[in-house]
N, C-alpha and C positions, 0 to 999 in steps of 0.2 A: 475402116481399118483402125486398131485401138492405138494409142498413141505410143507405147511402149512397143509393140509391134513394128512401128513405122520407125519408128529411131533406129532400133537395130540392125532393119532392113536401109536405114541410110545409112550407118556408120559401116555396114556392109558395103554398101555401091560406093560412100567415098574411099576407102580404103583400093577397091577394086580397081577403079579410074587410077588412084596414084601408084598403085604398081607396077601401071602402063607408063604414066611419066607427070612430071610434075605439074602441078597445076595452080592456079588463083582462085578464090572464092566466084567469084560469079561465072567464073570458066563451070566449075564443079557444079553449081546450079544449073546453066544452061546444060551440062552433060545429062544431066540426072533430067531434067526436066523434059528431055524428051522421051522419055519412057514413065518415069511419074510423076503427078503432080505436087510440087511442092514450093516454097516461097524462098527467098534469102533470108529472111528471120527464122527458117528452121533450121538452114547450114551453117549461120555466125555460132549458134552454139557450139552447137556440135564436133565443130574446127575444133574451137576453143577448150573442149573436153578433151578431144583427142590427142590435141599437142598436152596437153598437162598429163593425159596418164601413158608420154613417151609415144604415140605410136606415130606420130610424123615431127617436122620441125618443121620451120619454117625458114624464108628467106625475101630480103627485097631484091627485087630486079627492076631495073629501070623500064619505063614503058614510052613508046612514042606519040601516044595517046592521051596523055596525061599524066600521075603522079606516079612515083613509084607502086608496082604491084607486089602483095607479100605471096607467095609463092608454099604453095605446101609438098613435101618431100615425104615421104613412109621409110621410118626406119624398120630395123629387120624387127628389133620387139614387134611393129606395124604389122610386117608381113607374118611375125609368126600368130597372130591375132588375126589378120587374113583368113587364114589357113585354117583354122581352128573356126571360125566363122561362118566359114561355107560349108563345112562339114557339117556343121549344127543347121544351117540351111536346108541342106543337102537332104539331110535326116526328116526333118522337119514337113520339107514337103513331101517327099516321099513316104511318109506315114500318112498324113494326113489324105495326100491322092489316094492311098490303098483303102484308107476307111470311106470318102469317099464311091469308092468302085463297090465297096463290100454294100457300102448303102444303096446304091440307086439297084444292085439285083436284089435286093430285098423287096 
């Protein structure tokens, strides 16, 4: 899968998870990681993109496990970038499935 592909399909799934409810980075890895393969070096960015262009915030909450954890939240700019996401998603494979179909009866 090409690498600008895969980003988008992550900034898609993180956003998706924190819709659901709030989360810490290696929570969002572990989520993500059991459907696709991916590392904690690909989600430190990414965070870090997304909170700079508004679409979560962040927060510390204390943990009983050790340090404080920073916590990522989706604001609604977030969600309305969600929203718009999946739709392009949406489109995306359903075109491609159709071309698909159109191919293999050829």
């Amino acid at each position: 899968m090409s690498i600008q592909l895969k980003k988008g399909a992550l900034q898609l799934c993180v956003l998706s998870l924190l819709s659901q409810q709030d989360m810490y980075g290696f929570e969002l890895v572990g989520a993500i990681s059991n459907h696709v393969a991916i590392s904690e070096g690909t989600i430190y960015p990414l965070l870090k993109r997304i909170k700079d262009e508004g679409y979560v915030t962040t927060y510390l909450q204390e943990s009983q496990e050790g340090p404080p954890r920073k916590y990522y939240s989706i604001t609604s700019h977030g969600r309305t970038t969600l929203a718009t996401l999946e739709e392009e998603w949406h489109n995306l494979v359903n075109g491609i499935n159709q071309l698909l179909q159109q191919a293999r009866k050829n």
